[in-house]
DRENZA-976302 format. One record per residue (C-alpha): residue in one letter; y, z, x; residue number from 1. Coordinates in steps of 0.5 Angstrom, whole numbers, plus 500, padded with zeros to 3 digits. Example, Ala and Ser with C-alpha at 12.3 -4.5 7.8 and 13.67 -1.06 7.14 Angstrom:
# residues 2
REC rest  py  pz  px  nr
REC    A 491 516 525   1
REC    S 498 514 527   2
END
This chain:
# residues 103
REC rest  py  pz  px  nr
REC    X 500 500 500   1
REC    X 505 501 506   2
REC    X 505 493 507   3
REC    X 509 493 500   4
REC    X 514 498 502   5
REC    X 516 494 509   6
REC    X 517 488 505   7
REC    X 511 484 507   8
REC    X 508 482 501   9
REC    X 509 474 498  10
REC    X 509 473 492  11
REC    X 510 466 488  12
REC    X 512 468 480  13
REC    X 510 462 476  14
REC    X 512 462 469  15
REC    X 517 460 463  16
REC    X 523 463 464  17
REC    X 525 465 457  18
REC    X 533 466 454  19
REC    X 535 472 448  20
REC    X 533 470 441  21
REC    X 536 470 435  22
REC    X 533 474 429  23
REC    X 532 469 425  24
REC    X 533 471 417  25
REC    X 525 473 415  26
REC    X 523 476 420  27
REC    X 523 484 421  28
REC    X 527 488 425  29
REC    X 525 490 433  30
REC    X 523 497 433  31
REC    X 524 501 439  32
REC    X 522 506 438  33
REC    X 514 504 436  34
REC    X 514 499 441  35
REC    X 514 493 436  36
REC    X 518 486 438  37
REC    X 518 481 433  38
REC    X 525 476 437  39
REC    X 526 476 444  40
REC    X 533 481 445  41
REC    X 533 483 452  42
REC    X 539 486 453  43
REC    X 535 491 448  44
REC    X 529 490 452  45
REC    X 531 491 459  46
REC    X 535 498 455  47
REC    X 528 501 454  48
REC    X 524 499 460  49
REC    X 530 501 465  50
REC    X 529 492 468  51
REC    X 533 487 469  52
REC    X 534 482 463  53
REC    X 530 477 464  54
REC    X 524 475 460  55
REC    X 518 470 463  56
REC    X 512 468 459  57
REC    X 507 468 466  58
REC    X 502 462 467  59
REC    X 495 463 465  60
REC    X 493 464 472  61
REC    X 497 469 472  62
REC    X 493 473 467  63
REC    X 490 481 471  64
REC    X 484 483 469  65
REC    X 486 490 464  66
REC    X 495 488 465  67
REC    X 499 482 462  68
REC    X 495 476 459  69
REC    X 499 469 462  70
REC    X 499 463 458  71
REC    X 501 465 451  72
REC    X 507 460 451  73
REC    X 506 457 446  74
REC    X 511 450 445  75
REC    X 512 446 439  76
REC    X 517 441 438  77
REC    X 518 439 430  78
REC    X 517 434 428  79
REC    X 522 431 423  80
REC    X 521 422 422  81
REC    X 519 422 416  82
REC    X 525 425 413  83
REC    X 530 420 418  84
REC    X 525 415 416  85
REC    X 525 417 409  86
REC    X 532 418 408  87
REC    X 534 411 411  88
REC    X 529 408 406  89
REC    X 531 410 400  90
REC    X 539 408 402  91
REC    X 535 402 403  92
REC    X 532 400 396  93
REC    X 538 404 393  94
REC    X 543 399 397  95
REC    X 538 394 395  96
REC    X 536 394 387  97
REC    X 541 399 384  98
REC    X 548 397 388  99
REC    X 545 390 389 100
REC    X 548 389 396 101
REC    X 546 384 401 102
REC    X 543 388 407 103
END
């Protein structure tokens, strides 16, 4: 353990860096005092913990037998073409058939 103390341990810290979230509006309050964190508030986060306001989700790699389990980012991009599409359609026909314009 002293080589911790010198100052002579490497470490590569690979992870998503993550930013403070908004609540948004059904989801239920953080509750510091049980422990529960249902939106990513770090200035609340590092108060309680006594750590820097910084918040990484750690690659599966990363993941330490009986400590914190990596790769539990979970990305999804929503995907909204249907509506553009739909939308440009229905002003489409509208223009066609009910305005009679030429398109």
């Amino acid at each position: 353990q002293d080589f911790l103390q010198r100052g002579e341990w490497n470490v590569d810290l690979v992870g998503v860096m993550r930013l403070t979230e908004q609540r948004k509006p059904f989801v239920p309050q953080n509750n510091v005092e049980t422990n529960r964190w249902h939106y990513r508030d770090l200035e609340a986060m590092a108060k309680v913990t006594g750590a820097e306001e910084i918040f990484i989700d750690a690659v599966l790699d990363s993941t330490i037998p009986g400590g914190p389990i990596g790769g539990q980012t979970r990305v999804t991009l929503r995907n909204e073409h249907m509506y553009g599409l739909c939308a440009a359609t229905s002003y489409m026909w509208y223009a066609k058939f009910i305005k009679r314009i030429a398109l």
